[in-house]
N, C-alpha and C positions, 0 to 999 in steps of 0.2 A: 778022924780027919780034923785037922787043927783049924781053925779062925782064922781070916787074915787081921791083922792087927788094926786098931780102930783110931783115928787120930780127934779129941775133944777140943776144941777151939771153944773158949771164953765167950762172954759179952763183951767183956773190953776190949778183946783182940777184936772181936768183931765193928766195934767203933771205930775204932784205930783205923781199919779198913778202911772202914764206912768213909772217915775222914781225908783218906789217904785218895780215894777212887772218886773223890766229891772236884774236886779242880782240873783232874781230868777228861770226866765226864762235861765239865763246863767247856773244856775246849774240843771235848772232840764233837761239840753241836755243830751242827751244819749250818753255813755262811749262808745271809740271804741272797737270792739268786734275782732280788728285782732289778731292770733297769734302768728304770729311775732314781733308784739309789745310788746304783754303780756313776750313774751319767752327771749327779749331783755331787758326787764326791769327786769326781775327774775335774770338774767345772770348778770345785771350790781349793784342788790344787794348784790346778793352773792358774786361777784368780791367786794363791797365795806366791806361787812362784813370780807371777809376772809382778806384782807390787814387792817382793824380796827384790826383784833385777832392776825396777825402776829405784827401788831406795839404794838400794848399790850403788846405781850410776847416780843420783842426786848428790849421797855421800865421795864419791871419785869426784866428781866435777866443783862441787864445791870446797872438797878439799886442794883439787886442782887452783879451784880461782884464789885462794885462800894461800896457795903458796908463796913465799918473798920472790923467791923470781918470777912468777906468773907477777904480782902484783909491782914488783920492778918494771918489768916490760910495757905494763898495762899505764903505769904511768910515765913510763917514756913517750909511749904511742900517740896517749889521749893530751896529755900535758908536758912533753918535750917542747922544744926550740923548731922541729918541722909541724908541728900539730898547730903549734900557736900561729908559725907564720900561714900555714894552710887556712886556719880560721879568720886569721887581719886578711889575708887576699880575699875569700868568699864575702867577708863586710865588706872590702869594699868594692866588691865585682857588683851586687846589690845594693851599694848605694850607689852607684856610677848606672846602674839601670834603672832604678829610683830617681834618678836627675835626667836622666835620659827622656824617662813616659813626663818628669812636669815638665820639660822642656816645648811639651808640644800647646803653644800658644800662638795666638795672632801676632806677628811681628809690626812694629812702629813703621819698617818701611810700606810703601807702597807702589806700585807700578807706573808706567808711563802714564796711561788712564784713570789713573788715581784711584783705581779698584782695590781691594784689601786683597792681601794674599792667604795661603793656610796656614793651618800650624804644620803643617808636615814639613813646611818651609824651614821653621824655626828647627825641628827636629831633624831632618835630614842633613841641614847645614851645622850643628852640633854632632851629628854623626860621623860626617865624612871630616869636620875639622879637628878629629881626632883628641877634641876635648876631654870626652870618658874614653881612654885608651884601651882599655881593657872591654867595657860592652863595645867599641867600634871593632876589637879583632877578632869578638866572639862571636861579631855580626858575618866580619871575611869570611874567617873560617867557617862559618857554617853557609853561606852563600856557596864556596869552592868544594864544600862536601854534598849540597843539592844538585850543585851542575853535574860534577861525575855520579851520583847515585842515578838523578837523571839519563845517563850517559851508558852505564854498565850496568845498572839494575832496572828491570821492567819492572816499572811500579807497580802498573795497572795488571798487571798477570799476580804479582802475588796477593793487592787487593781482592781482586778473586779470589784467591788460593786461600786468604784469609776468611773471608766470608765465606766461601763452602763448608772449611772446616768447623768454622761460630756454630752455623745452619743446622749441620750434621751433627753435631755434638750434643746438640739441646734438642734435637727430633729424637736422638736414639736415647738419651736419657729420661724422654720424658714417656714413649713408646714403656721400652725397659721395666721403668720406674711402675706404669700401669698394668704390664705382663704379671710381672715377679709381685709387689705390695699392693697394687691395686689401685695407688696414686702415682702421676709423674712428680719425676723427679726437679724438674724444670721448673714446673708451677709453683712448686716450694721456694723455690726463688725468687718468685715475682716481687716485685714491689707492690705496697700497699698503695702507689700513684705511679705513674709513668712520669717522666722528668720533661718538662716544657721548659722554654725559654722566655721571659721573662718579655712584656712590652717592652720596659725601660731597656734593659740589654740589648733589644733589637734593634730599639731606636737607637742606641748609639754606637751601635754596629754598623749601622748602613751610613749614620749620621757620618763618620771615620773613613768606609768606602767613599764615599760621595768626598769630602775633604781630599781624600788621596786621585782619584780622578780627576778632580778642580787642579790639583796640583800637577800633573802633567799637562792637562789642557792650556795652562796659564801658561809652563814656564814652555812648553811647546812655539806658542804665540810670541813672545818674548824673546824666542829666538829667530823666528822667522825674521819679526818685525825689527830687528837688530836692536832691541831696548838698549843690551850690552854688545859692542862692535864686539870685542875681543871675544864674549862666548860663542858668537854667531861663527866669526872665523874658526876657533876651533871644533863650533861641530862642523863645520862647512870640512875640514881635512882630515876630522874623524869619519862624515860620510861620503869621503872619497877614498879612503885609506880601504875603508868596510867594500867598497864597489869593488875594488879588486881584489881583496881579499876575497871573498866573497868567490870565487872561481875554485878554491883551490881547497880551500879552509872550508868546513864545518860549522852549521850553526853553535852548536855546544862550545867549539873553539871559538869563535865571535864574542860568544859570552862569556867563556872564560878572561878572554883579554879584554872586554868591553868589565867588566868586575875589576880584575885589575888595575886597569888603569882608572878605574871610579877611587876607588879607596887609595890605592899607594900614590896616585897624583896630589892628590892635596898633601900627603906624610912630607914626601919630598919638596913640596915648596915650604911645610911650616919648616924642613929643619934644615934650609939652604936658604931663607925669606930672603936674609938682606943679601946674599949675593946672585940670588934670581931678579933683585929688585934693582940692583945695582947697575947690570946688566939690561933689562927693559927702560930702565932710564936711559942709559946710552942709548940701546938704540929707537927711545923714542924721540933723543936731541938729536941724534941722527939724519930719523926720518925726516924732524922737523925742519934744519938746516936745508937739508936736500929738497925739502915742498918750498923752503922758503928762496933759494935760488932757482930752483925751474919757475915760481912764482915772476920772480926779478927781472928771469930772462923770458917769461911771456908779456910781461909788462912793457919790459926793453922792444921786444917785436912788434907787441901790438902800437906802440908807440911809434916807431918806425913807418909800420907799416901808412897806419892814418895819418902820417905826416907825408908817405908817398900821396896815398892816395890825394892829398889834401892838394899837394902840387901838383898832381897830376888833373887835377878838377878845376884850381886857379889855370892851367896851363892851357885845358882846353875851354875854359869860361870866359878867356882874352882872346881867343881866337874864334871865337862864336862871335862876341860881342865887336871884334873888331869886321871881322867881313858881313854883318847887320847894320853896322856905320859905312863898312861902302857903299852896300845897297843902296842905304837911305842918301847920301851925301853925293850920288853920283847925276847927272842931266842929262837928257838923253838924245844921242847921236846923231838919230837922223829925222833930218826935217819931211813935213806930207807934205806933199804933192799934188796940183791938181788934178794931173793927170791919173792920180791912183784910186780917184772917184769918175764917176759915169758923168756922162753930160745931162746938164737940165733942158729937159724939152720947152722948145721955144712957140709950137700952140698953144692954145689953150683946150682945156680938156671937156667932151660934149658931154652933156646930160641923157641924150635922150639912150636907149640901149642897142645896141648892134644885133642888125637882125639874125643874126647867127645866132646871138646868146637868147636860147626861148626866155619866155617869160615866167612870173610866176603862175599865170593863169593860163598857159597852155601848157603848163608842166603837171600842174594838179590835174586831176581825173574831174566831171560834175559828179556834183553830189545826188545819190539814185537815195530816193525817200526807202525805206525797210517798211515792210506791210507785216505786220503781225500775224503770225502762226496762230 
């Protein structure tokens, strides 16, 4: 029976092997299975992917900003012909409100009473004369957007609306914050002080209140008292105008036209002055002509008149005085008579008393003495 045949393999071959089975044995070891590692290598992807996409987008946007026509545009925008006139109108919109706050000083004039007025005076009257034209329409306009916000939005419903939500927000954040980490989240927020208002800021808060009070109170009086005839009349047909209105119109409507006619009355007389003024000149030579002849012709009457009177007082002062001279001037007509007295008795008249007429002593009672009780 034959052998099967024997096959002899080297040292070398055997290296060879060795060497050949050496890098695949290295791979075919078994991956580690921790997951902390897995979870540190996921974490330190993502960390590299997300700073790849943030420098991506840094590299995009600034080559974005970096482009001639991005940077064309950007200085059309910032430094064009509208950008400059948009920044000269903002200067002077702030310095026109800058003139506006010094404005508010004590004015030179002073009242019938010779009491001093406010500065709201000074400032109010700078307002409405349309001197800073721009803070006086920023003033309009925003007065005509209070009245209808007033008008069509409930203020006081979204104040609340606001404040629940504030309230709500910073409860469940800070709840939340102490649930999940163990601190709220709110608290982290605090300020290291709560924000107060200052003494001086106070005082010259209320100081401003109290000026703006005085100043209705004054010009109130002012017009009662007619200091100015011509203001008193026209609030006098402004609050007649309001009394009927007033039926039919709306407070908010009131306001609306009591705002408008505050601001656009004065616009309209500075830029019609001399032919408004032209006009109240005529007709205050007018009126004055016409007081001065109804004057002329009460003069004329009363002049008349005390010259009737005057005759008519000589007329009956001569006829008093003349029938007081008849009286006196006249002798009188009929002669006495003796017959229109009694005859004198021709006895002579006795002393002694007529027994008829008692006496005085039998007229008297005797006198009865009183005895003592």
């Amino acid at each position: 029976m034959s052998e099967a045949p024997r096959v002899e393999l080297s040292n070398t071959d055997l290296s060879d092997l060795a060497d050949l089975s050496a890098p695949a044995n290295q791979h075919s070891q078994p991956l580690p299975v921790n997951g902390s590692a897995n979870q540190a290598s996921t974490q330190q992807t993502a960390g590299d992917a997300k700073n790849s996409i943030l420098e991506s987008a840094q590299n995009t946007m600034a080559s974005i900003q970096n482009h001639p026509s991005v940077q064309n545009a950007k200085e059309t925008v910032l430094n064009g012909p509208v950008a400059q006139q948009a920044k000269a109108e903002g200067a002077k919109t702030r310095d026109e409100f800058a003139d506006l706050a010094n404005s508010r000083q004590l004015p030179d004039q002073k009242t019938a009473t010779g009491q001093n007025l406010t500065h709201y005076h000074s400032m109010f009257y700078r307002l409405l004369s349309w001197k800073n034209p721009r803070a006086t329409g920023i003033s309009f306009a925003a007065a005509i957007v209070f009245i209808f916000a007033a008008r069509y939005l409930n203020i006081i419903r979204y104040i609340f609306k606001l404040t629940w939500i504030v309230l709500g927000t910073t409860a469940a954040a800070e709840v939340a914050g102490q649930l999940a980490l163990g601190k709220g989240l709110t608290s982290q927020f605090r300020p290291r002080q709560y924000f107060t208002i200052p003494k001086a800021s106070l005082e010259r808060l209320l100081d401003d209140v109290e000026q703006l009070i005085n100043f209705f109170v004054i010009e109130s009086q002012r017009i009662v008292f007619a200091e100015n005839v011509y203001v008193t009349i026209a609030a006098f047909f402004a609050s007649l105008i309001s009394y009927f209105l007033i039926k039919f119109v709306p407070i908010w409507g009131l306001a609306l036209i009591a705002t408008i006619i505050t601001y656009l009355g004065p616009l309209v007389y500075i830029q019609n002055k001399e032919t408004i003024d032209a006009q109240l000149e005529k007709g205050k030579n007018l009126a004055s002509q016409q007081a001065t002849q109804i004057k002329d012709l009460a003069s004329k009457q009363a002049a008349n008149a005390s010259q009737t009177v005057q005759g008519l007082t000589q007329q009956y002062t001569t006829k008093a005085q003349e029938t007081i001279n008849q009286y006196r001037g006249r002798s009188p007509s009929t002669e006495i008579k003796k017959k229109d007295f009694p005859a004198a008795p021709n006895t002579d008249i006795k002393s002694e008393p007529s027994s008829e007429i008692p006496t005085r002593h039998e007229q008297e009672p005797p006198l009865v003495p009183q005895t003592a009780l």
